[in-house]
N, C-alpha and C positions, 0 to 999 in steps of 0.2 A: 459782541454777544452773538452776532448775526451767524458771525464764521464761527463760533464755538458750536452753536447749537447744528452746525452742518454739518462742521464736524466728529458730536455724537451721533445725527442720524445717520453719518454713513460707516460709525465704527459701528452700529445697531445693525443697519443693514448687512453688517462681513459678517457680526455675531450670528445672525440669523439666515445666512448662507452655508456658514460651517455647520453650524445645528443641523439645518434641512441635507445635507449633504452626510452627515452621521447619525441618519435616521436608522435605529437599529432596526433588521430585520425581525421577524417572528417565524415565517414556516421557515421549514427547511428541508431541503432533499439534500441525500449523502448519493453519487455514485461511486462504487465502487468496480475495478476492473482488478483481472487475475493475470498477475507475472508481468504487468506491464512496466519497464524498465523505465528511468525515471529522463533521457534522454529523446525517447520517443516519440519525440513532437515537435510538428512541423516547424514552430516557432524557435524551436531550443538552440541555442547556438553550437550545442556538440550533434545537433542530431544526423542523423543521414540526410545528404542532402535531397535523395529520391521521395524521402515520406510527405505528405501532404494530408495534414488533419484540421481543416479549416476551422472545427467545430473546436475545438482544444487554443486552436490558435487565438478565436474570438474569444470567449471565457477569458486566456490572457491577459490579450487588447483590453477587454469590459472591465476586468475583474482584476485579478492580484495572482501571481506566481509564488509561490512558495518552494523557493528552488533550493532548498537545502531540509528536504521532509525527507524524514527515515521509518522503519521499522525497526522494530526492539530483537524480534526475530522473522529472519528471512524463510517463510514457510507460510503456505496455505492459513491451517488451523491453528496455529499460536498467533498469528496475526490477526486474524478475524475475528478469537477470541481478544484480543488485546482491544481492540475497534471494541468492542461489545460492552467492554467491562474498565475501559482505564486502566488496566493490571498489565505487568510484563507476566510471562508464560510461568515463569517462575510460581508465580502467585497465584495466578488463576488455575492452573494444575493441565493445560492443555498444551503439551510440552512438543506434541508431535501431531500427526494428522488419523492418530488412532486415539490414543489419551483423551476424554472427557471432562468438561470444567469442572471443578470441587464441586461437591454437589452442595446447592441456596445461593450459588453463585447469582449477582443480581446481573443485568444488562441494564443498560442505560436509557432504552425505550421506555422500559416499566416506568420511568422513573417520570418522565415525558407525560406519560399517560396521566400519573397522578396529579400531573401540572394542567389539567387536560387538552390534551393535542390527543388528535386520532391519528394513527400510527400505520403504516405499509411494509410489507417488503415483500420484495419480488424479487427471486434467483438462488444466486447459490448460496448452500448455506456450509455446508463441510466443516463442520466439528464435531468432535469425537464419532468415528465412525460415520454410516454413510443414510444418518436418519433423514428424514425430510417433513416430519410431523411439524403443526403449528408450534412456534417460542413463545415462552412468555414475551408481552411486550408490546404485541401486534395483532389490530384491531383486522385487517387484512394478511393473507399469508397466502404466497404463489414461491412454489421452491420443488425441488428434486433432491434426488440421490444423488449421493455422492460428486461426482466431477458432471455427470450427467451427460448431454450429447448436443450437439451442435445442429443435426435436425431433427423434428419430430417426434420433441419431445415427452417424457412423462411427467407432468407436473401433478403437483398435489395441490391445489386449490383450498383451501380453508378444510384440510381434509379429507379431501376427497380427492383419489389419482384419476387421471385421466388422459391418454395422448391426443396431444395438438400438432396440427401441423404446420410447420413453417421454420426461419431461423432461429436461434435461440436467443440473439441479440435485440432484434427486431421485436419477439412476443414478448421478452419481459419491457423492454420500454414500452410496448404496448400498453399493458395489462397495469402501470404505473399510471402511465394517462387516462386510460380508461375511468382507474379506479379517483384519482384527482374531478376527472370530469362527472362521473357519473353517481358517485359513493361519498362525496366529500359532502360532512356539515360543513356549512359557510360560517357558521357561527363558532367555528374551533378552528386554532390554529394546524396545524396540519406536519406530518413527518414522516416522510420519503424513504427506505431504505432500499436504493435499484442496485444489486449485486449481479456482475454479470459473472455467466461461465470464461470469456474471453477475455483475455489471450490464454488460455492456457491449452499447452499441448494436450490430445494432436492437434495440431492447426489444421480448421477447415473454414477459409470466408465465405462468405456468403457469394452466392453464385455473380452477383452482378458487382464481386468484385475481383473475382476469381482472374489471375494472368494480368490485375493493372500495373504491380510489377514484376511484370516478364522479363523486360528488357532493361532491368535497372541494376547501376552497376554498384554491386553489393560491397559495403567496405570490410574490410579487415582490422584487427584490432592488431597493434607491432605487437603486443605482447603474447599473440597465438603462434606467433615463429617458435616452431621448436627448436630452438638453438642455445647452448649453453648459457651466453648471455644472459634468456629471458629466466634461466631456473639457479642462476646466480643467487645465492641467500634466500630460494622458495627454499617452505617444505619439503622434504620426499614425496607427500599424500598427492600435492598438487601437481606434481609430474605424473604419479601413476594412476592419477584421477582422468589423466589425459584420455588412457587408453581402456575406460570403464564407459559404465550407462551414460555420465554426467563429462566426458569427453570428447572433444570433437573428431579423438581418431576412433569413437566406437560409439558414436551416441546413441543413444535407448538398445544400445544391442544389435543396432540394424533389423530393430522389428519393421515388420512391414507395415504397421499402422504407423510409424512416425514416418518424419522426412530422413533423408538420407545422405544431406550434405549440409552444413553448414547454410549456404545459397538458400537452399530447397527452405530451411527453417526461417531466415532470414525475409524469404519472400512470403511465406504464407504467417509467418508472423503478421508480418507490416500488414495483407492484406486483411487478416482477420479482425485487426485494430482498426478497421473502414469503419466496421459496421457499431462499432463503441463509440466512437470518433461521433456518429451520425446520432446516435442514441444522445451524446453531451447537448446534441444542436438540436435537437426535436424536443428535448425539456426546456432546455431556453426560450425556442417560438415557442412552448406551448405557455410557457408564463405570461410572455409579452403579449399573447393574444388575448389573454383572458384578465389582464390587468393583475396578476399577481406577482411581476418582479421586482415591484419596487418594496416587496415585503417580504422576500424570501431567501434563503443564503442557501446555494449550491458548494457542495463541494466535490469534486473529483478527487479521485485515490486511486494510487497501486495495491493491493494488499502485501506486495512485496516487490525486488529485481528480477531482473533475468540475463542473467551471466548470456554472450552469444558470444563467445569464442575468445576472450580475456583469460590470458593466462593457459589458455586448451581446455578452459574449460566451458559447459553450457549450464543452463535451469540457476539454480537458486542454491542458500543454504550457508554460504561462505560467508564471510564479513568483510569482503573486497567491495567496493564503492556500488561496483553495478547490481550486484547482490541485495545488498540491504539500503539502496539509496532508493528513491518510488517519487512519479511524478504526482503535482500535488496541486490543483486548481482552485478557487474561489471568485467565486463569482453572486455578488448583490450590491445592485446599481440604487444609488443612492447612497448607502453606507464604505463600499470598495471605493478608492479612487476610479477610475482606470490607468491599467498601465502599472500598477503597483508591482514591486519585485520585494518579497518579505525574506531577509537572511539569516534568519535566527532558525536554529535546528528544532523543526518541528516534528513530533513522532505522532504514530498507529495511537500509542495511548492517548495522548492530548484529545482525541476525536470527541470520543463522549462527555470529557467536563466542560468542550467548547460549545454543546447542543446542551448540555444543563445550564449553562450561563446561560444564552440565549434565552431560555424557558425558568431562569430565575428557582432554579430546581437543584437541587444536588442527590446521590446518591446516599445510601440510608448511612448511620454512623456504623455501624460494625464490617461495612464496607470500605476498604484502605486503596482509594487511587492514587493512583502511580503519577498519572498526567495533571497536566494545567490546561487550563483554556488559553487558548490564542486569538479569544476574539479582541482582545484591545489590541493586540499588533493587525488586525483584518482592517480595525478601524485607523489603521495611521498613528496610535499611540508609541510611546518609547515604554518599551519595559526595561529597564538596569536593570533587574536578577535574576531578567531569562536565562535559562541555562547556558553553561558555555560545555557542558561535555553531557553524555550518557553513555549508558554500559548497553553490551550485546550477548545473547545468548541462542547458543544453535546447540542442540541434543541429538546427540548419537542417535540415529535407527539404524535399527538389526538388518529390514527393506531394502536402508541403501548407506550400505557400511563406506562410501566410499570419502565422507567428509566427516572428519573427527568431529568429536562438543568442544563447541568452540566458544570463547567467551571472548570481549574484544571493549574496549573505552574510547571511545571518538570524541576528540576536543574538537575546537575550530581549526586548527591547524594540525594535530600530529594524533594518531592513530598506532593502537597500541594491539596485538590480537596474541590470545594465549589461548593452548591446545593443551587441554586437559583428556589425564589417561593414552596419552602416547609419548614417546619418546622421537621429540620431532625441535625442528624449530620453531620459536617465536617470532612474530615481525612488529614493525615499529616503521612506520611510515609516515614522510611531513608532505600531507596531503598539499601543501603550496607550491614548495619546487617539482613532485614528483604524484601530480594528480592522478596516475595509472596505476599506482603504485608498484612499481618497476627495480626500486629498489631498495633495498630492504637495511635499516638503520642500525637493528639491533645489536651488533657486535662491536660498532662504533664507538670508542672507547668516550669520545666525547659526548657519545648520548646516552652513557651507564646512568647517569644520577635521571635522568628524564625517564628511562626505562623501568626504573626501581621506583620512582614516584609515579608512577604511571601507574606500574602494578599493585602495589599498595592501597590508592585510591580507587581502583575497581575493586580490588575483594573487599576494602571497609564499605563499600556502597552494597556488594553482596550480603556482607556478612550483617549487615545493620538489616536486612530487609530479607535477613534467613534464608538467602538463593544459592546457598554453596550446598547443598543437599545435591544432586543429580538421581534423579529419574529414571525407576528403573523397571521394566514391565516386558511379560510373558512375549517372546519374537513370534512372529506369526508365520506358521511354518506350514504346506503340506505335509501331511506326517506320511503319506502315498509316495510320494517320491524326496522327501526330505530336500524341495527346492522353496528358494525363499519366495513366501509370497509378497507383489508386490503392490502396496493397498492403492487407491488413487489420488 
């Protein structure tokens, strides 16, 4: 009897280890960062070996990697709206980085609020056009115009514009802590929205990171050799994207406000990712110092890739891995392992109904999310009917004619991408044997029946959820010199 009763108290005691260990969190801050490619970190086993993001790294170590998180589309504004609302671009109607959400579109803060959490956000906000006015949603508002600037800034404050001086990275993790330290009822749980301008081109680090690599020796991707080889079963487009804005033989046009070599992008990328990097690690101390991490769920986000020389090509938009793959962090100590690596395809949409679970909240009924929550895979659960594929969509702009509308199905293994309104090829890629996608399957007699079922199941998934429409709106033109204008 002795040893039975020992041995309930100590199956009591594991019960009540596991429990105190999947303590759900309550607040939560989201950051998000722009273009940041999803390899980019110091920790990552494909990354450059020159980069060092200690702050990215720790999060890892603490928290959980989600190393197979995507975007639905690779773009500024249909991403961020995607994050806002659980909808692919399709549905929400912000198909480009000028397009505007359908209008009563809801976001998923409002939704927060009615759960009552007081609500933040600070940075960029870039959908539809280049407003910077307060959103529904949020009880705090710190944002700019359009892509905005990287020093000295004009932010709008609850309203009110005003320039500040300093980094842009630095003031808005500022103005988050600030607003946590000095603004926050203690008697409400609380929600974060830190949106940085960085990475996105032009790159400019912060001064005191300015040349830390100088001297680092920049990799090359095999598939930027321009050699027959690499444009074996490519497109046309992709070849002669080569020698456009979005090309490493002619990037941005050789404006003088970008960089002008590959290297040149390569280093003021990395070093501009210092000051985000630092941003991820000054909300973490600032948790652990005021005793709020054992109750709060951080997440890190790309809003999309960044092509750097794959294929000859650079920036985003494509549905090639570095394009639409984006690095994806979690971090809340008590509920994360540490150490966790989560493999299930996690998307841009899943974001919002993973913060309405959390807050026991959902979006209203007449609103149709696209996404799931992921927080029981955060917490160590098995989900059977996590997804095993989703569909891609990228829309033609008039801006920057130089990547078709593309639509594309990524299973776990094989990838399927079709080029609507041109007269091109299709590809078909088994991301296992040929993870660069290097070489191109489709005409592969033995992968007809995979290619025909492939395609089939991305347009019933369109066509059930009325996304085969394509989008079509006034190009934005000087009508003074009939050159394209090029929005931000």
């Amino acid at each position: 009897m002795k040893l039975a009763g020992k041995c309930c108290l100590i199956l009591l005691m594991s019960l009540f280890s596991i429990s105190s260990l999947r303590a759900q969190p309550e607040n939560i801050i989201f950051i998000l960062s722009d273009d940041h490619r999803y390899d980019y970190m110091g920790f990552h086993p494909d990354g450059p070996d020159f980069l060092k993001t200690p702050g990215m790294d720790r999060m890892a170590a603490e928290g959980a990697h989600l190393a197979n998180a995507f975007v639905t589309t690779s773009l500024c504004s249909p991403s961020r709206a995607s994050i806002l609302t659980g909808q692919y671009a399709f549905r929400h109607g912000a198909v480009d980085n000028s397009n505007p959400m359908k209008e009563g579109t809801k976001f998923f803060p409002e939704q927060l609020q009615n759960e009552g959490y007081q609500t933040g956000y600070f940075g960029k906000w870039h959908i539809g056009h280049a407003h910077d006015d307060p959103k529904p949603g949020f009880d705090k508002w710190v944002s700019f115009r359009g892509q905005g600037v990287y020093y000295n800034p004009t932010l709008n404050i609850d309203g009110e514009r005003r320039q500040v001086e300093g980094y842009i990275t630095d003031l808005l993790t500022e103005y988050a802590i600030e607003w946590l330290d000095e603004d926050r009822d203690e008697d409400k749980p609380f929600f974060v929205y830190l949106s940085h301008k960085a990475v996105h081109a032009e790159f400019y680090p912060a001064e005191r990171h300015e040349g830390m690599y100088a001297q680092a020796d920049i990799p090359k991707p095999q598939s930027m050799k321009n050699i027959e080889q690499n444009y074996r079963g490519k497109p046309d487009w992709v070849r002669e994207q080569r020698y456009s804005w979005h090309g490493v033989e002619h990037m941005y046009h050789n404006r003088d406000d970008h960089p002008q070599s590959l290297d040149e992008i390569i280093t003021d990328y990395s070093e501009s990712l210092m000051a985000v990097d630092e941003s991820v690690a000054r909300v973490m101390d600032y948790l652990e110092q005021e005793g709020l991490a054992e109750n709060t769920l951080v997440i890190y986000m790309g809003d999309n890739g960044f092509m750097l020389g794959e294929h000859g090509l650079i920036d985003k938009r494509q549905a090639y891995e570095e394009s639409m793959r984006v690095p994806m962090l979690a971090w809340a100590p008590g509920y994360i392992e540490p150490g966790t690596t989560i493999e299930e395809n996690v998307l841009n949409i899943d974001i919002g109904p993973t913060f309405l679970d959390i807050a026991d909240g959902n979006m209203p009924g007449d609103h149709t999310v696209d996404g799931r929550s992921f927080l029981p895979l955060l917490g160590g659960e098995q989900v059977d009917d996590w997804r095993s594929a989703f569909v891609y969509q990228y829309f033609w702009e008039h801006a920057f004619p130089h990547t078709p509308t593309t639509y594309a199905i990524r299973g776990d293994r094989y990838k399927y991408i079709y080029y609507h309104g041109m007269w091109d090829q299709n590809e078909l890629y088994d991301l296992k044997t040929d993870p660069n996608e290097m070489v191109n399957l489709i005409d592969v007699p033995s992968q007809q029946q995979r290619v025909r079922d492939m395609h089939e199941r991305m347009f019933d998934i369109f066509e059930a959820n009325g996304a085969t429409d394509v989008r079509f709106r006034r190009p934005s033109v000087n009508h003074a010199d009939e050159r394209v204008i090029h929005p931000d």
